[in-house]
C-alpha positions as CSV (number, residue, x, y, z in Angstrom):
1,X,0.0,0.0,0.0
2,X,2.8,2.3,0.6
3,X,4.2,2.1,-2.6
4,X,1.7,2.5,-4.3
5,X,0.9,5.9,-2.2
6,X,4.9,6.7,-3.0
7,X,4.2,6.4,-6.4
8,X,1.0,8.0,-6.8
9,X,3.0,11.2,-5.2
10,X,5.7,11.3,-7.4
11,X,3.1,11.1,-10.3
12,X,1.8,14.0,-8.6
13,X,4.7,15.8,-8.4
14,X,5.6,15.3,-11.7
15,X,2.1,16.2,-13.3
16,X,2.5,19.4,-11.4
17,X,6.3,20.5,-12.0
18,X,5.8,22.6,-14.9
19,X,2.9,25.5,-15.6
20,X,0.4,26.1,-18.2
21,X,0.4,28.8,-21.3
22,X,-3.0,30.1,-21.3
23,X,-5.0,33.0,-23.7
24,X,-7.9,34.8,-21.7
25,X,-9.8,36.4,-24.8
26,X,-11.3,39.7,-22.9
27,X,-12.0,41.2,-26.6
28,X,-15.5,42.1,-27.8
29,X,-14.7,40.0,-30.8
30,X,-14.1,36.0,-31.0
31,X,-10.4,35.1,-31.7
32,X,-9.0,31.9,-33.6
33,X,-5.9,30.1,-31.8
34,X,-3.7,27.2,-33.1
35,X,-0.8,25.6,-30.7
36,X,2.0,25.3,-33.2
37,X,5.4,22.8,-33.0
38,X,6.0,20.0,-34.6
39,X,2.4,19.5,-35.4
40,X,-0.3,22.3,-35.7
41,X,-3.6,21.9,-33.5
42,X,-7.2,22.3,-34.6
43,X,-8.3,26.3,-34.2
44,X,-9.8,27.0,-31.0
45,X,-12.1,29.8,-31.4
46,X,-12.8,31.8,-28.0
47,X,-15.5,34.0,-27.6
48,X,-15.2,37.1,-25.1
49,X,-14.4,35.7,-21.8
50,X,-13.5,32.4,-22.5
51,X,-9.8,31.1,-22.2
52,X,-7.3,27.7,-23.7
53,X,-4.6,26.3,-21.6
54,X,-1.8,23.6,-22.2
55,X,0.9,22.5,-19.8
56,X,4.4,23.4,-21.0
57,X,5.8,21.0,-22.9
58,X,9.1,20.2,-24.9
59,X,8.2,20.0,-28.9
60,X,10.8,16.9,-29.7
61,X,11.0,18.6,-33.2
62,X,11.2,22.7,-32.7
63,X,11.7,22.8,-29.1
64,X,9.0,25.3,-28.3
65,X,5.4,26.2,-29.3
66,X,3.6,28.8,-30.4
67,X,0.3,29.6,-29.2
68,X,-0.7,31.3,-33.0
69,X,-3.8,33.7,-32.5
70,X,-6.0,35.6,-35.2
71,X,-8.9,37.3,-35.6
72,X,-10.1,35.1,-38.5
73,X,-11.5,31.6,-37.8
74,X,-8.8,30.9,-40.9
75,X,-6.1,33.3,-40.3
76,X,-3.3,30.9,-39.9
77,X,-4.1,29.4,-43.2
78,X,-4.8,32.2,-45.0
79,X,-1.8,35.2,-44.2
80,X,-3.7,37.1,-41.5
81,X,-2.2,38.9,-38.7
82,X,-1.3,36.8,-36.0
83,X,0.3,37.8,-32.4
84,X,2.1,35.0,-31.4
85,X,2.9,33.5,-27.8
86,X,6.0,31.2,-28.0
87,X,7.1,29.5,-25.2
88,X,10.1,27.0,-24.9
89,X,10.6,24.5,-21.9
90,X,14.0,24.1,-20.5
91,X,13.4,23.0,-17.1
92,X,14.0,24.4,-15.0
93,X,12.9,27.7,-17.0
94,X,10.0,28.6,-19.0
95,X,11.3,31.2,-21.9
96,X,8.6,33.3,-23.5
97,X,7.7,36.0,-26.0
98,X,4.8,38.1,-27.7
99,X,5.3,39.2,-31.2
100,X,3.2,40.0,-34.5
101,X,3.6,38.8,-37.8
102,X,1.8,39.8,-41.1
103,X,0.2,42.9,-39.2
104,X,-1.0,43.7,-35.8
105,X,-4.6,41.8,-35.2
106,X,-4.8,43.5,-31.6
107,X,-3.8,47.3,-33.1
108,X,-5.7,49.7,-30.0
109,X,-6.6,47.1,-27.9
110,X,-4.4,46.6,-24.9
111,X,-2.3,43.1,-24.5
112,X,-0.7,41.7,-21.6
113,X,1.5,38.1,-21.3
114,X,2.3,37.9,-17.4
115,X,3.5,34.8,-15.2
116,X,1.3,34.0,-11.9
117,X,4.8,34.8,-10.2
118,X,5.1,38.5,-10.0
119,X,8.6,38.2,-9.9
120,X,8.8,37.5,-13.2
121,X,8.5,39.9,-16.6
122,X,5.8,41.0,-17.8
123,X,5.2,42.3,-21.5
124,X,2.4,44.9,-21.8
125,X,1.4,46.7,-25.5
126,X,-0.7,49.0,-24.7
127,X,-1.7,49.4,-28.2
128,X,-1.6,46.6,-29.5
129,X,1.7,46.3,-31.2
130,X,5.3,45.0,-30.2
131,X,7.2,47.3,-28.6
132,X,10.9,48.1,-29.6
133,X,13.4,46.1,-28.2
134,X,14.1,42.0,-27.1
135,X,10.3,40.9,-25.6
136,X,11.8,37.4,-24.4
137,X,11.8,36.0,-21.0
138,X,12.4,33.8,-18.6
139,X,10.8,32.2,-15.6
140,X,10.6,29.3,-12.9
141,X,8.8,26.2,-15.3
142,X,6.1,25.7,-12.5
143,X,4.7,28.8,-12.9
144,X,2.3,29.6,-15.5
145,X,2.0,32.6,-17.9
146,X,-1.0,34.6,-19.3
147,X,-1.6,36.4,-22.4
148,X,-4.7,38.4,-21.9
149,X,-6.3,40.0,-24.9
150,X,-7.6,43.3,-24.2
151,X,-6.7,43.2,-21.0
């Protein structure tokens, strides 16, 4: 019985050693979002208030992901703007970034990508579009990070 408890606790630990990357779509508008590596997920479309999560994971092929989101249910495919999360697990960090490619979909609304650790970077566009300068960085892996849309 005690090894089995011992083992069920190391599962435990193990299933919570690393955070999540999540999108919180606080927009007025639905959004489109793809998690992008080695394979690219079906869209996720969120309406205003709803969110998508994953844990952080290690893409055996790219090394990170991207957490690819539009403003078009078929924006990946079709050359819309797209801000992009990307995150890349190296435990014991979590490195992550915000850009924009083909446009800016979030152009004067405000973003924020933030880590549930306050001690960690945040990266705020209070417009909508990348600021100058490097926007990647790092944090402990167990803690999770937020991009809020609109915010």
């Amino acid at each position: 019985m005690l090894k089995h408890l011992s083992i069920l606790a190391v599962a435990a630990g193990l299933a919570s050693a690393t955070g999540l990357a999540k999108v919180t779509n606080q927009c007025d508008f639905e959004v489109t979002l793809w998690s992008v590596g080695k394979d690219i997920s079906v869209g996720r479309t969120l309406a205003k208030g709803e969110s998508y999560a994953e844990p952080f994971a290690v893409d055996p092929k790219t090394g990170g992901r991207t957490l690819k989101i539009t403003r078009d249910r078929d924006g990946l495919f079709t050359g819309k703007p797209q801000t992009n999360f990307a995150y890349s697990l190296t435990p014991p960090s979590i490195w992550y970034d915000l850009s924009d490619v083909f446009g800016d979909p979030f152009k004067g609304y405000k973003l924020r990508l933030a880590s549930d650790d306050d001690t960690c970077p945040a990266v705020q566009w209070d417009k909508g579009v990348p600021l100058g300068g490097n926007h990647t960085h790092v944090c402990r892996a167990d803690a999770s990070v937020v991009l809020t849309l609109c915010a």
